[in-house]
N, C-alpha and C positions, 0 to 999 in steps of 0.2 A: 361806420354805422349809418343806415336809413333813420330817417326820420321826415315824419310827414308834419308838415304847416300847414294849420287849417284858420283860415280868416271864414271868422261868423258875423254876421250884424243880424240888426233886428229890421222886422218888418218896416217899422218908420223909415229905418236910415235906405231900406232901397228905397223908399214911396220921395224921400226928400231930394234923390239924384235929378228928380223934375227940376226942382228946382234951381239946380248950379247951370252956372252959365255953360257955354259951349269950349269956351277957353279953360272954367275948370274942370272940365271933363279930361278935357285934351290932356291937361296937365298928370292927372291922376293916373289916365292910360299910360301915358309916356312914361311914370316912374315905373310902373309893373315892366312895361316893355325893356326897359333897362333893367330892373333888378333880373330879369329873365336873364337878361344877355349878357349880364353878370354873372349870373352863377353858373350860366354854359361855358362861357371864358375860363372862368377857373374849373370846369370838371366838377362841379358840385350837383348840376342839377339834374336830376330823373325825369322830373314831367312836371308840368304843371298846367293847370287851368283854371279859369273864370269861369263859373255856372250862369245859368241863367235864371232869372226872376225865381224864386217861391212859390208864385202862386201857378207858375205851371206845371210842379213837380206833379209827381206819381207816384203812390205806394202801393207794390204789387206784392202782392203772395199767392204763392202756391196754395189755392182753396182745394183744389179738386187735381186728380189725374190728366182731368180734358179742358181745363181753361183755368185760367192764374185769374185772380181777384184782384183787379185794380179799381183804387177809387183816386182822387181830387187828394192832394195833397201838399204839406203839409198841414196839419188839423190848423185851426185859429189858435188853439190855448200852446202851441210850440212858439218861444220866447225869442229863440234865435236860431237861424238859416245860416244852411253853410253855404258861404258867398263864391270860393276858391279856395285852389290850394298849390301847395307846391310840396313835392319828395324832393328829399337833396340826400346826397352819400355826401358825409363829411367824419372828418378825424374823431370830433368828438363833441357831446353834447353842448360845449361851451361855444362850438361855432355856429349847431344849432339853433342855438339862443340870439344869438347874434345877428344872423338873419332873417329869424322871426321879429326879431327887437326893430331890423331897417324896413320891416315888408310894414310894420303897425304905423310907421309914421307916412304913409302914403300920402301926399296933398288932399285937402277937401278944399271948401269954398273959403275962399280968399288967400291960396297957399298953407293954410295953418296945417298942420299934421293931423290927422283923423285920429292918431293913437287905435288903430282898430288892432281887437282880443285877435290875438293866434294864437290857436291850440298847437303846442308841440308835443307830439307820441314819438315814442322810438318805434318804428315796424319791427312784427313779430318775425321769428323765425320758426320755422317748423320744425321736429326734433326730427334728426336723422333717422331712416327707416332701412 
C-alpha cells in the first residue's frame, strides 16, 4: 500500500528556524537526509520533498478559458502549512505509522525532538475502467 507523510507546522515554527543555530540546522537536515536514505535502502520510498517558505506559495484557478487567477498565498487565517512530505509503498499501515512516528522526532534546537504532526493518508486508487 502507498501512503503519503505529510509534516505541517505553523507559520511561527518556519519564522523561528532564524533563530537556530547553524549547527542545529545542520543537524535537522542530516536526519531528513538519513531518513531519506533509509527508506531508499529498504525499497520503501516513492519521493519525497521539502517545500519552500508559506509565504511564497501560490494559489491558482482556473478563472477564465484565457488566463488562470493567481493570487499570494496561503491566506493569513490558514493555521498550518504543509512543510514536506514523503510517499513510501510499505506492507502495511503499521509501518506506515512507524515512519511517520521517526520523521516527527526530527532534532530542533538543542537536539530535543520537535515531535512535528504527520498527517498519514493511504493514496487513493482509481476504480478500474
Amino acid at each position: 500500500m502507498k501512503y503519503m507523510l505529510m509534516m505541517s507546522c505553523t507559520r511561527s515554527d518556519f519564522e523561528s528556524l532564524a533563530g537556530w543555530t547553524p549547527d542545529e540546522f545542520k543537524a535537522h537536515i542530516e536526519f531528513m537526509i538519513a531518513l531519506t536514505r533509509e527508506l531508499t535502502a529498504t525499497g520503501e520510498l516513492v519521493a519525497a520533498e521539502g517545500l519552500d517558505v508559506p509565504m511564497k506559495a501560490k494559489i491558482v484557478r482556473a478563472a477564465r478559458a484565457d488566463a488562470p487567477m493567481v493570487t499570494d498565498g496561503p491566506f493569513a487565517e490558514t493555521k498550518e502549512f504543509l512543510a514536506g512530505f514523503w510517499i513510501v509503498e510499505v506492507p502495511s499501515e503499521a509501518r506506515a505509522v512507524a515512519i511517520a512516528a521517526k520523521a516527527s522526532t526530527a532534532p530542533g534546537p538543542g537536539g530535543r525532538p520537535l515531535q512535528i504532526p504527520i498527517e498519514l493518508r493511504a493514496v487513493g486508487q482509481a476504480p478500474e475502467v
